[in-house]
FIZA-636033 format. One record per residue (C-alpha): residue number from 1; residue in one letter; x, y, z. Coordinates in steps of 0.25 Angstrom, whole numbers, m for minus. Each point is the difference from the previous one (the first is absolute). Last residue first. Layout:
! FIZA-636033
{k NUM	r a	px X	py Y	pz Z}
...
! end
This chain:
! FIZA-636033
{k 394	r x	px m666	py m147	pz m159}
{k 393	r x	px m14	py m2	pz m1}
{k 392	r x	px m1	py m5	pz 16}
{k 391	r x	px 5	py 11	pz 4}
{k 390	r x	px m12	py 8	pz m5}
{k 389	r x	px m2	py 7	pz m13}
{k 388	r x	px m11	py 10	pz m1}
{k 387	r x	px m10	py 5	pz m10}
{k 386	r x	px m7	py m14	pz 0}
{k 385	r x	px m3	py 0	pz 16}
{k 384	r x	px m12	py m9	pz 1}
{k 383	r x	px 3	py m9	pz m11}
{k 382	r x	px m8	py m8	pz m9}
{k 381	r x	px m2	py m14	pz m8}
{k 380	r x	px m10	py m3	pz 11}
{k 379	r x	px 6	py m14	pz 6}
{k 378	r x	px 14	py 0	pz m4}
{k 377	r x	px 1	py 14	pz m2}
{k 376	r x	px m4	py 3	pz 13}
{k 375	r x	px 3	py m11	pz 7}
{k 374	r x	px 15	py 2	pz m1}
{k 373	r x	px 8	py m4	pz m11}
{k 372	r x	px 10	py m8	pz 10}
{k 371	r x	px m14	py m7	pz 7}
{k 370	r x	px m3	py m3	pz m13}
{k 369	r x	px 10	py m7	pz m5}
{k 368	r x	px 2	py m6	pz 13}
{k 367	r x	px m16	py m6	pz m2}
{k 366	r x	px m10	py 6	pz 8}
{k 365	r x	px m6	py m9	pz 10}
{k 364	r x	px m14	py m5	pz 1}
{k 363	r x	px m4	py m7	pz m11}
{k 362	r x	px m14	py m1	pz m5}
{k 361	r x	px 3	py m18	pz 3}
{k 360	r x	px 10	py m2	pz 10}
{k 359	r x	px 0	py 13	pz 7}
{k 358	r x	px m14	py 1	pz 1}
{k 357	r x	px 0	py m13	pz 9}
{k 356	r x	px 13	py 4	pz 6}
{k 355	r x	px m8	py 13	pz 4}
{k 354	r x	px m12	py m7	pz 4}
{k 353	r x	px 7	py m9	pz 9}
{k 352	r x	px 7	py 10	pz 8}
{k 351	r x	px m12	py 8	pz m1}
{k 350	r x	px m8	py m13	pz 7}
{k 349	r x	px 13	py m3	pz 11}
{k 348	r x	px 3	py 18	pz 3}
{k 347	r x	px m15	py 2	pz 3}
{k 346	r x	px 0	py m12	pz 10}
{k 345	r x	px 13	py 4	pz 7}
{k 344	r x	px m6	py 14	pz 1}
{k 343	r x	px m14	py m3	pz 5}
{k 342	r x	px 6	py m11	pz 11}
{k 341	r x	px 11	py 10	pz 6}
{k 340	r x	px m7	py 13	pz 5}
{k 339	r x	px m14	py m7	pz 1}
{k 338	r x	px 6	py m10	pz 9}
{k 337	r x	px 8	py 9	pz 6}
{k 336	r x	px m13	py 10	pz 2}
{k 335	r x	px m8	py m12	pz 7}
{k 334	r x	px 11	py m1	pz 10}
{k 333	r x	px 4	py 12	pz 3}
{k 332	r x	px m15	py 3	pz 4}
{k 331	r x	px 2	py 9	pz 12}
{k 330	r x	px 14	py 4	pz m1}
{k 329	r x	px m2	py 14	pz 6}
{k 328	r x	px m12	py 4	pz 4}
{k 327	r x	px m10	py 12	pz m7}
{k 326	r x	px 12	py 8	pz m5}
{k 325	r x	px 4	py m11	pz m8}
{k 324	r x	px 15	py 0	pz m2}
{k 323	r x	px 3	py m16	pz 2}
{k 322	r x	px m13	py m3	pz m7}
{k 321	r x	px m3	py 7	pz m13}
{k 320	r x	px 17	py m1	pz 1}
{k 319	r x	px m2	py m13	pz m6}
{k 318	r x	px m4	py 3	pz m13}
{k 317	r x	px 10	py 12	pz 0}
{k 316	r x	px 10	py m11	pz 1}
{k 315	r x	px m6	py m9	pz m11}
{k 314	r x	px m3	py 13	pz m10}
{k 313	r x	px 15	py 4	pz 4}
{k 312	r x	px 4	py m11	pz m6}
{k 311	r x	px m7	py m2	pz m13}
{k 310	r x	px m2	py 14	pz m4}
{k 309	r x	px 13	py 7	pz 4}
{k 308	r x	px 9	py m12	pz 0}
{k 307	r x	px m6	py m5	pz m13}
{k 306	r x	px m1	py 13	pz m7}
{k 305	r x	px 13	py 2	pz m1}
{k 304	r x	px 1	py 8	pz m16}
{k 303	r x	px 10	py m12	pz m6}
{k 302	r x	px m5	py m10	pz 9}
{k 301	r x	px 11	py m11	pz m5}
{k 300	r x	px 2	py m11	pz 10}
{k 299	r x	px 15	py m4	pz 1}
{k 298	r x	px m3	py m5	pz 14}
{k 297	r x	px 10	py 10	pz 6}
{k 296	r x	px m7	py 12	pz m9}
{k 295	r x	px m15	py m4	pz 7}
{k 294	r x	px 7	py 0	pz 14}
{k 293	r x	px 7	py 15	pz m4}
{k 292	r x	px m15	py 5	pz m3}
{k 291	r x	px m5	py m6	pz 12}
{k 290	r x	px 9	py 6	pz 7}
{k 289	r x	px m3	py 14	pz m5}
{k 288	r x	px m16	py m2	pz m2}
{k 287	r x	px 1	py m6	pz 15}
{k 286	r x	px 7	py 13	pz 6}
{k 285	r x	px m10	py 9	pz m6}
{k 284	r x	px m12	py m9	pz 5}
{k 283	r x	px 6	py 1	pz 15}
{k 282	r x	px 0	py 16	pz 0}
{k 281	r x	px m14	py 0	pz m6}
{k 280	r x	px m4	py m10	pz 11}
{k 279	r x	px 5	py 8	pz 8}
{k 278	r x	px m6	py 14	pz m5}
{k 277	r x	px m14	py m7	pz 0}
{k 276	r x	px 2	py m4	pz 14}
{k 275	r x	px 1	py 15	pz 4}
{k 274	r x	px m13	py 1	pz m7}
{k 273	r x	px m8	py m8	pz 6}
{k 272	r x	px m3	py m14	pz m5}
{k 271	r x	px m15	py m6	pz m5}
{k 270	r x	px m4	py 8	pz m13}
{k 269	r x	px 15	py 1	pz m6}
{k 268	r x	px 0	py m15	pz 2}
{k 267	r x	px 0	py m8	pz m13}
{k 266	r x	px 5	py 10	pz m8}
{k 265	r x	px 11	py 5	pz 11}
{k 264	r x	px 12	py m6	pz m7}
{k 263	r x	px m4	py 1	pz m15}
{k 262	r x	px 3	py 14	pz 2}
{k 261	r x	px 13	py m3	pz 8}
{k 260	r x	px 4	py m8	pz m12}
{k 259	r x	px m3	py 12	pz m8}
{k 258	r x	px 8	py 8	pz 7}
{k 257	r x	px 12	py m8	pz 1}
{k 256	r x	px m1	py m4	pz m15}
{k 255	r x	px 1	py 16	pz m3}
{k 254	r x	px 13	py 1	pz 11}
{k 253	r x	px 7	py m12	pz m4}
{k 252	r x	px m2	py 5	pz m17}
{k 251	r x	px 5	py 13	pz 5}
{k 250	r x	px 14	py m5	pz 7}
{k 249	r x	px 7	py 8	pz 10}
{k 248	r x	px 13	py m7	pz 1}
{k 247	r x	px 8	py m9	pz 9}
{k 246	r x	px m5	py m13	pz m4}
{k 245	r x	px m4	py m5	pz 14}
{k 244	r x	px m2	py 14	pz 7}
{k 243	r x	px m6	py 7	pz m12}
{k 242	r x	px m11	py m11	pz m4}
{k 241	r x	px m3	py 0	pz 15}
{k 240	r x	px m2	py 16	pz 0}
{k 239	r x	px m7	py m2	pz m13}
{k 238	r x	px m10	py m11	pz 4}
{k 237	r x	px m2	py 6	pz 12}
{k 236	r x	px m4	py 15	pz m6}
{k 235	r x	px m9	py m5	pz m9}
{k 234	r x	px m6	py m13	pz 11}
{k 233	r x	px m3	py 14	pz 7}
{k 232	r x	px m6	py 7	pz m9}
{k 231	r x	px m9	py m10	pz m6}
{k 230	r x	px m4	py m3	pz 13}
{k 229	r x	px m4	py 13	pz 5}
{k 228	r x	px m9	py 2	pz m12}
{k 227	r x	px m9	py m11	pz 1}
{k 226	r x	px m1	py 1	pz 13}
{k 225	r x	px m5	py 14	pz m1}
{k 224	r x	px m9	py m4	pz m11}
{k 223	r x	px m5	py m11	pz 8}
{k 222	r x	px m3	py 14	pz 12}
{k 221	r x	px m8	py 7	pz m11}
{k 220	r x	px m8	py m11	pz m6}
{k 219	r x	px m6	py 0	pz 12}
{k 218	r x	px 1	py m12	pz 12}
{k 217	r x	px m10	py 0	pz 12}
{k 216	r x	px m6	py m14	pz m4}
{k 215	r x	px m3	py 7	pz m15}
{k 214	r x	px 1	py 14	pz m2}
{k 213	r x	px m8	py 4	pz m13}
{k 212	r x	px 8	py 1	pz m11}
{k 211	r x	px m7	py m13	pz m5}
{k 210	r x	px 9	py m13	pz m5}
{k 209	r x	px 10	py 2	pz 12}
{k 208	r x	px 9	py m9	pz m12}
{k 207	r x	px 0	py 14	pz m7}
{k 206	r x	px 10	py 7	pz 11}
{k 205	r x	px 9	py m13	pz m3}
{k 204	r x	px 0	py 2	pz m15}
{k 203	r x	px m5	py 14	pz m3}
{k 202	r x	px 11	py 5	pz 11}
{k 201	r x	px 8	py m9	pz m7}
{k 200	r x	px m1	py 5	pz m14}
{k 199	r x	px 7	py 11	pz 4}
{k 198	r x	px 14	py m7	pz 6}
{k 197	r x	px m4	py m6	pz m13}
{k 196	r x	px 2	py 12	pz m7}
{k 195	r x	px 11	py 6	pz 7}
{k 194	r x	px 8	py m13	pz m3}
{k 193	r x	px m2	py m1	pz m13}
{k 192	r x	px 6	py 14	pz m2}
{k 191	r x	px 13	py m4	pz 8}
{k 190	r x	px 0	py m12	pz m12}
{k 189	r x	px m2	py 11	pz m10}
{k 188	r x	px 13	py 7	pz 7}
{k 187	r x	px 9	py m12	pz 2}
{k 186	r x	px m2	py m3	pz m16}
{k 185	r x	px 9	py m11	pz m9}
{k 184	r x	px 2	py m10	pz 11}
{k 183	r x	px 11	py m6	pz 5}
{k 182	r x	px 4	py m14	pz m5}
{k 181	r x	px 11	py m4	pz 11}
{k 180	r x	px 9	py m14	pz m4}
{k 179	r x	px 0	py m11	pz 10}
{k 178	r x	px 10	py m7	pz 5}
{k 177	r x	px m3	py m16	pz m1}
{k 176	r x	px 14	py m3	pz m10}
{k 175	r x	px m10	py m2	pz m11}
{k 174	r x	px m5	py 13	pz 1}
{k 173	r x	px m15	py 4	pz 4}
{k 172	r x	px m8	py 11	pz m5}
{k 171	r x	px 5	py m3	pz m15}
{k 170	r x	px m13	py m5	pz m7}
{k 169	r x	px m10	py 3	pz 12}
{k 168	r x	px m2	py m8	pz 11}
{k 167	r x	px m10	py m14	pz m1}
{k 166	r x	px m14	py 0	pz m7}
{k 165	r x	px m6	py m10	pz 11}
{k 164	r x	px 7	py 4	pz 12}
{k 163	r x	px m1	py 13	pz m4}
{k 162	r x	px m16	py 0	pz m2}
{k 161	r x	px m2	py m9	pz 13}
{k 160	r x	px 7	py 11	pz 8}
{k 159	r x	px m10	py 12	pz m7}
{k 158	r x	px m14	py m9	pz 3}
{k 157	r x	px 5	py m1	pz 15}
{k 156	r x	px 3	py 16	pz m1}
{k 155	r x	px m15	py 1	pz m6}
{k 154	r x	px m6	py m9	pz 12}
{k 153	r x	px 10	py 7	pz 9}
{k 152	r x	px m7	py 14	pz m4}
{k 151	r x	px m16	py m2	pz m3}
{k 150	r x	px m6	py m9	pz 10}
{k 149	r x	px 13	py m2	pz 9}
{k 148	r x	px 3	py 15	pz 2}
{k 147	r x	px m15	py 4	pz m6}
{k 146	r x	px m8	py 10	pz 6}
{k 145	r x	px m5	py m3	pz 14}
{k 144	r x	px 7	py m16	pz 0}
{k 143	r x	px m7	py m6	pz 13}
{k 142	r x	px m1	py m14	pz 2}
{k 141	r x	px m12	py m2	pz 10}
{k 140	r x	px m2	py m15	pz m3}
{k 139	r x	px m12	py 3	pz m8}
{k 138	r x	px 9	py 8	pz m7}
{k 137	r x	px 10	py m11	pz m4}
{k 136	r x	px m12	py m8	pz m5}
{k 135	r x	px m5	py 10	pz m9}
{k 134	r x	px m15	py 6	pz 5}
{k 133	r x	px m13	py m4	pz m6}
{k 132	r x	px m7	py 10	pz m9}
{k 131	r x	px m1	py 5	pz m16}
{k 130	r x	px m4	py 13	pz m5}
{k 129	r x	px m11	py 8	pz 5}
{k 128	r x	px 10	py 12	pz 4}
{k 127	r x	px 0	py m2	pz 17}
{k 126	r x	px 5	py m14	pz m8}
{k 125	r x	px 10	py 4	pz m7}
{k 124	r x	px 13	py m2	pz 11}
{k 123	r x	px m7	py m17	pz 1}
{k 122	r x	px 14	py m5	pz m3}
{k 121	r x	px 9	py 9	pz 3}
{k 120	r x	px 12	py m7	pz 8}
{k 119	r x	px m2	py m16	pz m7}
{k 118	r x	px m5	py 8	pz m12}
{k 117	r x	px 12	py 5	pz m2}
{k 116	r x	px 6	py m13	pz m4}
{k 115	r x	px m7	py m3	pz m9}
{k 114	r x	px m2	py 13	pz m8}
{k 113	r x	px 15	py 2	pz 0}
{k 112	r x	px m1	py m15	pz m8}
{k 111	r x	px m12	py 1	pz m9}
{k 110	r x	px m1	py 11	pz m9}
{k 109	r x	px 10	py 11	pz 4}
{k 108	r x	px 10	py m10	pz 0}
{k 107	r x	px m4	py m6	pz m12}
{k 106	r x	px 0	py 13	pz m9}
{k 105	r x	px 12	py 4	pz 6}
{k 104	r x	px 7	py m13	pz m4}
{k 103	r x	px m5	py 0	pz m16}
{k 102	r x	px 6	py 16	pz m1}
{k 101	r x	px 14	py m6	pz 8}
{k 100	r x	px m1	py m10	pz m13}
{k 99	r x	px m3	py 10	pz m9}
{k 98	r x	px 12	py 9	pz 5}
{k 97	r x	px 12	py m10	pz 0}
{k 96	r x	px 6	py 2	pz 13}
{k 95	r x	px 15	py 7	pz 1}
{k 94	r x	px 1	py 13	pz 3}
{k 93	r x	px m9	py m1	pz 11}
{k 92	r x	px m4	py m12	pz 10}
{k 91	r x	px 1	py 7	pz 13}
{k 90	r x	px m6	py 13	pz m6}
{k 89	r x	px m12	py m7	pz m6}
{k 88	r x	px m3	py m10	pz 13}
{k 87	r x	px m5	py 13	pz 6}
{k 86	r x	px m10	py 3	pz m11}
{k 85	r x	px m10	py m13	pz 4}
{k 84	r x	px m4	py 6	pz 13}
{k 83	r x	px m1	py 13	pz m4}
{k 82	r x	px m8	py m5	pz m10}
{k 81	r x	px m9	py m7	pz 9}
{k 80	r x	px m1	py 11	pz 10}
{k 79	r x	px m6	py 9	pz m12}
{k 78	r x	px m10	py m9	pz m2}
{k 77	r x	px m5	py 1	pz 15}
{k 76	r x	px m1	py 15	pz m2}
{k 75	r x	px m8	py m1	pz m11}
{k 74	r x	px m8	py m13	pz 4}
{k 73	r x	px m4	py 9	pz 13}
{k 72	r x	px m4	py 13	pz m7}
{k 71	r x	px m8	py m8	pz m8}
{k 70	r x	px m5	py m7	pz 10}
{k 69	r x	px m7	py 13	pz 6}
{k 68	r x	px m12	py m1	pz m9}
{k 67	r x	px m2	py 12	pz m7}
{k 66	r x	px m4	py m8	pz m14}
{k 65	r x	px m8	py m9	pz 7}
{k 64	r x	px 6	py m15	pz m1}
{k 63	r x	px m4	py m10	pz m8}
{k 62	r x	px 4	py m16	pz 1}
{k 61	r x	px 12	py m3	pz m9}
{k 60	r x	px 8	py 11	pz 6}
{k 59	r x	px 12	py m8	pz m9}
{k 58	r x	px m2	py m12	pz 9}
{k 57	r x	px m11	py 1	pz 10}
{k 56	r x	px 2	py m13	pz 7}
{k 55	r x	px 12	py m7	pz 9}
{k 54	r x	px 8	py 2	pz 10}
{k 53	r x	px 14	py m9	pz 3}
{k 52	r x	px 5	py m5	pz 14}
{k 51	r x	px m11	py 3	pz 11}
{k 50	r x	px m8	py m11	pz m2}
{k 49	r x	px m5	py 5	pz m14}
{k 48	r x	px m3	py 13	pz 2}
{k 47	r x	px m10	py 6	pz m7}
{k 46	r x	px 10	py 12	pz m9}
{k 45	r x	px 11	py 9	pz 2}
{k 44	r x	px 12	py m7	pz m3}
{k 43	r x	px m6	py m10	pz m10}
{k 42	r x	px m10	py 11	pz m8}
{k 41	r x	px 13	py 12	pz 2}
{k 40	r x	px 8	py m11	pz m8}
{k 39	r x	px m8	py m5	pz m10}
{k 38	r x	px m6	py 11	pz m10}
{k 37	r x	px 6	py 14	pz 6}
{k 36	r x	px 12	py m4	pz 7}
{k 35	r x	px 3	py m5	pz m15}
{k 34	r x	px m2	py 14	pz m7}
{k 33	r x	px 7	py 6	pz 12}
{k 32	r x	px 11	py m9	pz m2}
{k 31	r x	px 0	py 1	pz m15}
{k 30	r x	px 2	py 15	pz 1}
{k 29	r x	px 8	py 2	pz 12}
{k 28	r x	px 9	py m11	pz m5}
{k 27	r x	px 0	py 9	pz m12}
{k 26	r x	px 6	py 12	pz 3}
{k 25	r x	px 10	py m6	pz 10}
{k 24	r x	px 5	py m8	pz m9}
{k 23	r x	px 2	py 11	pz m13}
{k 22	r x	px 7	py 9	pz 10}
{k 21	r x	px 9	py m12	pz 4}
{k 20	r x	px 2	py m2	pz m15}
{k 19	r x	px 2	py 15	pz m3}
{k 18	r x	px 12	py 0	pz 9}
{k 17	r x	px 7	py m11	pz m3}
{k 16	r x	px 10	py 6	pz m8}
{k 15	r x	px 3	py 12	pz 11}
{k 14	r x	px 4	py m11	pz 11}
{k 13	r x	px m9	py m3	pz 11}
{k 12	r x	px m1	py 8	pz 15}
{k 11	r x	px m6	py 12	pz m9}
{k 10	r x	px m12	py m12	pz m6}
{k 9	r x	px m3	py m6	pz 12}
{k 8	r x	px m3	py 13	pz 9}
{k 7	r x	px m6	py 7	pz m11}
{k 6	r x	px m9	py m11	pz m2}
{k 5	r x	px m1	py m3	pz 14}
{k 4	r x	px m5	py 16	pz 2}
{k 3	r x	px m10	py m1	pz m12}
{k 2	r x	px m7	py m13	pz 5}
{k 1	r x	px m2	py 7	pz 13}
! end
């Protein structure tokens, strides 16, 4: 998955930033999984502390067998952290000043994703001698199977407070309040991202089962299925939609589509049947193409979309764990709005703080200078494409 939002990122960005947003998602992995590892996997996962934070066995500090099952769980858990962390890194590229998005993924993955999702998992390690004591959210009986709040709105809330912070890109915007287009360099690896992570989410919400074993009457076959539907549909709604409004058939409406019908069925791909699934997938592809155009009217600067694929679908798949659960309809709305709306708007105030924090002392925004270099050779003294010249050149 990290290669599909990679590739995703880096062909809906311009050829000179290419290596930077390679570099990004390379290393927020890195420092993220590093970070998980010492202090955030220890607070997301450990005692629990009235339901709010964990605590204990930071960086494995007590021993573990070598064939114990938790190291199957950290893995896999770690990997939702960057996941989480790398969404903000398409919102906010071409234009963020790489050590201090480096010092951000380092606190994410640390302390805040942790935080807040210990409030849904919290006590998920015990069956592996790690941890107990339920988040308060679940204790309530908020469900999030694999992640559209948990993982998905929290990243997209992360992405928002990052273009608030760091503002458009040098240009995006004119003074007259029209906007100027900056299209990216590379449909076909972008179309390549896509079939990765489209991948990657079988491993995503199929793994969230955590056994291959059928669990409450639900395989790993029939989430799969969900998974699948979803992301086709919300593909074809957003092109169709996209179509209708602007009157072509636009590739980056389609990829974003899909991947906002993905993020769509996270939460539920274990609860709904699968003619629900294709709604919701249907709904999710309209709400990537009309949150786009709200984001555009607000002079917010997402340059890859990943706020109405992450952020909002995430709330209204969220939701949908009720309004489509094939086990009764709307049982529990309440409990999922207020997890649906209360994680995000918290996740978006301390990243908001963290980035103006980061932006007034490392420096978070890449100077104009910079920005008309490109990061590339601004940050790396490099270029991914040295052979050819790009418009941009001329």
């Amino acid at each position: 998955m990290q290669a599909g939002f990679c590739l995703i990122e880096m062909g809906f960005s311009r050829a000179k930033n290419a290596i930077n947003i390679v570099m990004k998602n390379v290393c927020d992995m890195s420092v993220g999984t590093l970070g998980f590892f010492f202090v955030g996997f220890g607070l997301m996962f450990g005692w629990s502390q009235g339901g709010v934070i964990g605590l204990g066995n930071f960086g494995f500090s007590s021993e573990y067998a070598s064939d114990s099952a938790v190291w199957i769980f950290f893995l896999f858990q770690a990997m939702f952290a960057a996941t989480t962390v790398t969404i903000s890194s398409g919102a906010m590229a071409e234009r963020t000043y790489f050590p201090g998005y480096l010092l951000y993924a380092s606190i994410a993955c640390m302390f805040i994703y942790p935080f807040f999702g210990h409030w849904v998992w919290g006590g998920s390690a015990i069956d592996y001698g790690f941890g107990g004591g339920q988040g308060w959210l679940a204790a309530l009986g908020f469900s999030d199977f694999a992640g559209s709040t948990v993982v998905h709105a929290v990243g997209g809330s992360f992405a928002l407070a990052g273009i608030l912070v760091i503002g458009p890109r040098k240009g995006r915007f004119l003074d007259d309040g029209s906007e100027r287009i900056f299209a990216g360099h590379s449909i076909p690896l972008s179309a390549l991202g896509l079939f990765l992570l489209f991948f990657g989410w079988f491993g995503f919400n199929g793994g969230s089962q955590l056994t291959a074993s059928n669990v409450g009457g639900v395989s790993v076959g029939y989430i799969a299925v969900n998974t699948m539907l979803a992301g086709c549909a919300a593909l074809v709604s957003g092109l169709i939609v996209h179509w209708i409004v602007k009157g072509w058939a636009d590739p980056e409406s389609a990829i974003n589509g899909a991947l906002g019908g993905l993020v769509g069925i996270t939460a539920c791909c274990n609860v709904v049947a699968p003619w629900a699934a294709v709604v919701i997938g249907i709904i999710c592809g309209m709400i990537t193409v009309f949150g786009g155009s709200i984001l555009l009217k607000c002079k917010l600067d997402d340059a890859v979309g990943a706020v109405p694929v992450h952020l909002f679908c995430g709330i209204f798949c969220t939701l949908s764990v009720s309004m489509f659960n094939k086990n009764g309809a709307f049982e529990n709305i309440g409990v999922q709005a207020i997890g649906a709306f209360l994680i995000p708007v918290c996740a978006f105030m301390v990243s908001w703080l963290v980035f103006q924090i980061i932006n007034k002392t490392v420096g978070l925004r890449a100077t104009d200078e910079a920005q008309e270099q490109g990061l590339d050779f601004s940050e790396h003294s490099a270029t991914a494409y040295p052979d050819f010249a790009t418009n941009e050149d001329v």
